[in-house]
N, C-alpha and C positions, 0 to 999 in steps of 0.2 A: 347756730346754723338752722333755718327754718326747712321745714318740708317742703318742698317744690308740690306747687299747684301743678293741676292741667290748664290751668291759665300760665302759668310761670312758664311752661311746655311750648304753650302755644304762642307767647311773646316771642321767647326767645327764635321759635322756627320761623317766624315771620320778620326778622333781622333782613334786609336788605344785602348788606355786605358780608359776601360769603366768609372774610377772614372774621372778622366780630361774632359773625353767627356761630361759626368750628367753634371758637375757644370758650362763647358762653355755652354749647353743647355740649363740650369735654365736661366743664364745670357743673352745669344740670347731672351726667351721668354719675357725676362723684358725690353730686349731694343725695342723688339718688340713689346710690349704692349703698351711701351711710345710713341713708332715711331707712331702708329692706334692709339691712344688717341685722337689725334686732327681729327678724320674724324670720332668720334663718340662718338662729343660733352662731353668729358668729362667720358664718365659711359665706362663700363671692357670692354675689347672684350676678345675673348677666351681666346689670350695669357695671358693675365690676371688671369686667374684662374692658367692656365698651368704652370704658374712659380710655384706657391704651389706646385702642384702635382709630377713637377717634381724635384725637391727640398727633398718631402716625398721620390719619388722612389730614391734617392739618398742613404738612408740609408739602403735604401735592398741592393741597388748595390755596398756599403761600408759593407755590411751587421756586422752593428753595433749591438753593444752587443746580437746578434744571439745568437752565443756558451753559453754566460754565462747563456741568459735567459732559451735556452733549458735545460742546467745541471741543471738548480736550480731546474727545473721545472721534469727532469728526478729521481733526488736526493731526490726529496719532494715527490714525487708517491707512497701511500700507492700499491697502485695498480700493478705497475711494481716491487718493492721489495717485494711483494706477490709471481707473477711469476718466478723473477730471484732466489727466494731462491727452486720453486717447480724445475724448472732446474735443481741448482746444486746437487740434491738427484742426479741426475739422472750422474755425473761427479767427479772425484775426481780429475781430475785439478778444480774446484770449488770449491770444500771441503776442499784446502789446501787452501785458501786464509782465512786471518785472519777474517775479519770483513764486515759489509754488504756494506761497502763505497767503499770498495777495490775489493767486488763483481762486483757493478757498474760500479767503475772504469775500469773496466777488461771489459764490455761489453759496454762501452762507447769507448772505442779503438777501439775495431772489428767494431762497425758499424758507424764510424766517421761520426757522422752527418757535421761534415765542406763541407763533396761531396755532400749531397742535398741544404745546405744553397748556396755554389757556384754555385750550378746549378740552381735555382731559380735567384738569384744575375745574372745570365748568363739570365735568361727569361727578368727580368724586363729591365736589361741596352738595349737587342734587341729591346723589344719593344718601350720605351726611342728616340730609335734611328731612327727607322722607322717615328715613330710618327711626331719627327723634322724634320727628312728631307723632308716628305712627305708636313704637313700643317704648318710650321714654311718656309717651302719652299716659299708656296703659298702667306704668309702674308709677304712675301719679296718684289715677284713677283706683288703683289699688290701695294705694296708702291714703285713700284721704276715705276709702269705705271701711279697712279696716285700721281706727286708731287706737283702739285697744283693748284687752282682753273679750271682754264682752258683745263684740264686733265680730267675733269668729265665730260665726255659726255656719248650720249648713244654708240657712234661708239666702246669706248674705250672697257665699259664693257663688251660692245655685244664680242669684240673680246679675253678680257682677260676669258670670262667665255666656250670662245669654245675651250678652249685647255686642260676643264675636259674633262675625260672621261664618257660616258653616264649610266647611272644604278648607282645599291646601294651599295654600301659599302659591302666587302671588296674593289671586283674586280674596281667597277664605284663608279664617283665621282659626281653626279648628288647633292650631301648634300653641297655638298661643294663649288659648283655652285649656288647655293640658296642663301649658306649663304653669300657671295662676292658679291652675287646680294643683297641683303638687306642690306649690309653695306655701300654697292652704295646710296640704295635710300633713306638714312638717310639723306643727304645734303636736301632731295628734301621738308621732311616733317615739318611743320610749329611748332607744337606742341609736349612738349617736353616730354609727353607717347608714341604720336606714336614712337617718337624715341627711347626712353626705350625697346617699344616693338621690334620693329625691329631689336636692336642691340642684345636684349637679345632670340629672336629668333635666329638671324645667330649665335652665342655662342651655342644656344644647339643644331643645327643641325651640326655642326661640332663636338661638342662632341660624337653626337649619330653617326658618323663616326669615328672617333677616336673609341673610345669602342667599335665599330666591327669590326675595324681591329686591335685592341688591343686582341683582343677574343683568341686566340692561345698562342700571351705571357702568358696574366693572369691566362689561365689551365694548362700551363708549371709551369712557376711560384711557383702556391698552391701544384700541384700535384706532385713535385720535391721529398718527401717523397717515394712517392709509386715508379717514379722510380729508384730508387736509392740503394730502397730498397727491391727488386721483389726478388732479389735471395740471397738474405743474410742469409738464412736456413740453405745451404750449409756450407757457409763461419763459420757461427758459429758451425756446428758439426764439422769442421776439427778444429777448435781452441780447444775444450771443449772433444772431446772423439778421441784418439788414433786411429791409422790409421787401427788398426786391429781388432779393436770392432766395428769401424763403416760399418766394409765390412759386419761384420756378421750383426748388427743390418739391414743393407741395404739387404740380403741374408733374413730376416726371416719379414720385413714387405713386399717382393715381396711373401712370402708363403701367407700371412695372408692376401693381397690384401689389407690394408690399415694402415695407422700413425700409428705409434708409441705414445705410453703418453709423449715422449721427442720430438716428431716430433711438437707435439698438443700444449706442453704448450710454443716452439718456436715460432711457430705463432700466437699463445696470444701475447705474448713477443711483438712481427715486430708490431703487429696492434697497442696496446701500443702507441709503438714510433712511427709509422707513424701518428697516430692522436696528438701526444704531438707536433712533428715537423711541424704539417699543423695548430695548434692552435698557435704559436709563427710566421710563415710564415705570416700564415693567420693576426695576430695584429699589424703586421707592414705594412702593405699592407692595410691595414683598419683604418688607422690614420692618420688624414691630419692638420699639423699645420696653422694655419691661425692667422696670426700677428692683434694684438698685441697679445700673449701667450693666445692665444683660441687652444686649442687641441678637435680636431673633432674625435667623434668614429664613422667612418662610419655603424657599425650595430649598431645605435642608433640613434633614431628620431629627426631629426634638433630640436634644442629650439627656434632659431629664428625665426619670421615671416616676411612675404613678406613687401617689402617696400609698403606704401600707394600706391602708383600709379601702384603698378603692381601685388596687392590683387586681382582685375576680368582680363581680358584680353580683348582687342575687335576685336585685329585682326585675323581673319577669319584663313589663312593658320596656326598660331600660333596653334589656340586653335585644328586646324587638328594634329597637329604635339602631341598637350598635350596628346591628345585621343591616342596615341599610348604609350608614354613614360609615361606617371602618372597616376597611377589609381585615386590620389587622387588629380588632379587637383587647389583646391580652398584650399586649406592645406598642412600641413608638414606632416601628422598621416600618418603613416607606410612607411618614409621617408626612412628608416634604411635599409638598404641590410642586409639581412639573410644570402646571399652564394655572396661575391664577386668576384667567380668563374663565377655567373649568370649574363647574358646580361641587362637582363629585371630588374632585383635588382641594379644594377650598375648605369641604365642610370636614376632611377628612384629616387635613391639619387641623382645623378648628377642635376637632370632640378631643383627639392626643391636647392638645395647649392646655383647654379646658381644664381635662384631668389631671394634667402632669402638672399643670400652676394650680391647683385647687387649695391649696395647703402654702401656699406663697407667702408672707404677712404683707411685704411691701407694697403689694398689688393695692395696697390700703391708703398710699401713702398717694396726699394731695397732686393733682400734675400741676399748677402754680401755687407761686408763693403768696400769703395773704395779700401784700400790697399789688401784686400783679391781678387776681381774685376782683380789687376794689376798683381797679383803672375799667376792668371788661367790661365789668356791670354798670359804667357808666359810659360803655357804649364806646369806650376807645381803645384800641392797639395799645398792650401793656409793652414794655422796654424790658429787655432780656431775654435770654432764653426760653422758647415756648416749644 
């Protein structure tokens, strides 16, 4: 397996087809994980995790069983078949459908949830992409300045770290500067916490950069529902009442200055579905497989605890770093993201994963199989499980 270039980086981000693109970026993160393994003794470095992650965003961006999960989930709604039947009192294109499935059915057309799943699928592959090209860049950029022993000076650093940009995340890249310095000064440290420490610092300050310029994908993303769905009021009274009762009904709620009970129980109806479709959005986006068949529910408190040697912390900038990112420091309790729409919920699952899979092996372990590997790289959809 060769070293990925920041050409090999920048091919791959420049892939056209968001599904080709994901799987050869999964693939980049793993060779890059393996390529930094030897300069940090052994334990993850970022791209480590990032192959999981990107792998999970894989299936929003396949956006796998999406439709089915929404229908089953739109179909089984005491609540929405409550609504849609106060509707159709109010429509005799309604009234001629047979049955309540075929009601559904008829309002599952109009408001085709497939254009908000594609439009989320369209957030997560952007962000995907930026992410790669940006710090899958950098860990290219690093391993092709340092390839070995003799490479490690302080000239080399000092000069690979002045070509960040200065400040925080989005715009500067001062985290990411840090964290290249601290994977540097892991050769330097005797003992094999402080190197723990160190390595497992530069991992969460790159992530806590990452997820703030992820921040714009991820509310694109969840919030794909609402827009999608802002003006579909409209679009279902031209389906549902004739072109000539709705001029008048539009003529006598401008007398009355407000909704109609058909207007009212429409947007019962839209809110409905926009929360059923940002609760399915939302569960795929919130699960993150971790080999060997551990399935992680991100709004749910890690089970695992930190490994022994990284239960306290002693280095100094680290523990600055925890005081912003964990409220609960010295534990996994209230690990779980509430809204992984939120910054502060995101990163705070993030640094507990981090450290609680630090000491993982299988985290190691390829996400395709060789022949699936050789199909990508020539640019096509491998067969099986991805």
């Amino acid at each position: 397996m060769s070293t990925p270039t920041v050409e090999n980086v920048t091919r791959i981000a420049g892939i056209n087809d968001p599904v080709i693109r994901n799987l050869n970026i999964t693939q980049g993160y793993f060779e890059l994980s393996k390529a930094m393994s030897r300069y940090t003794a052994g334990n993850p470095n970022w791209c480590t995790f990032a192959v999981w992650a990107s792998k999970q965003a894989g299936q929003t961006i396949r956006k796998e069983d999406f439709s089915r999960t929404f229908q089953n989930a739109f179909h089984n709604s005491p609540e929405i078949t409550f609504i849609l039947n106060t509707i159709a009192q109010f429509s005799e294109v309604i009234k001629r459908l047979p049955e309540v499935k075929a009601i559904n059915d008829f309002f599952l057309k109009i408001i085709n949830p497939d254009d908000a799943f594609e439009h989320s699928a369209h957030a997560v592959a952007e962000g995907n992409k930026i992410v790669f090209s940006e710090i899958g860049g950098e860990f290219a950029r690093f391993l092709s300045v340092f390839k070995s022993e003799q490479d490690f000076t302080e000239e080399n650093i000092n000069q690979f770290c002045a070509a960040f940009k200065p400040g925080d995340p989005p715009g500067g890249q001062q985290m990411l500067s840090d964290a290249f310095n601290s994977y540097y000064q892991v050769r330097l440290q005797n003992d094999s916490k402080s190197k723990m420490e160190l390595i497992l610092y530069a991992d969460l300050l790159i992530g806590y950069h990452e997820q703030t310029r992820l921040q714009p994908q991820i509310a694109d993303a969840l919030n794909a529902p609402l827009i999608c769905l802002d003006n579909m009021r409209t679009t279902i009274l031209r389906e549902i009442i004739p072109g000539f009762w709705r001029r008048i009904r539009h003529y006598i709620a401008s007398l009355l200055k407000r909704k109609l009970p058909l207007d009212d129980a429409i947007d019962k109806f839209l809110e409905l579905v926009k929360h059923e479709m940002r609760e399915v959005i939302t569960e795929f986006m919130m699960t993150l497989y971790v080999p060997v068949n551990q399935i992680l529910k991100l709004g749910q408190d890690l089970k695992a605890g930190f490994p022994e040697e990284l239960k306290t912390i002693k280095n100094s900038k680290f523990n600055e770093l925890l005081k912003i990112i964990d409220p609960t420091p010295d534990n996994v309790k209230e690990s779980g993201a509430e809204d992984w729409g939120n910054l502060s919920d995101r990163i705070h699952f993030i640094a507990d994963f981090f450290r609680s899979y630090f000491k993982h092996p299988q985290l190691y372990n390829s996400p395709f199989t060789d022949e699936q590997v050789k199909v990508l790289k020539d640019g096509k959809k491998p067969e099986g499980k991805l």
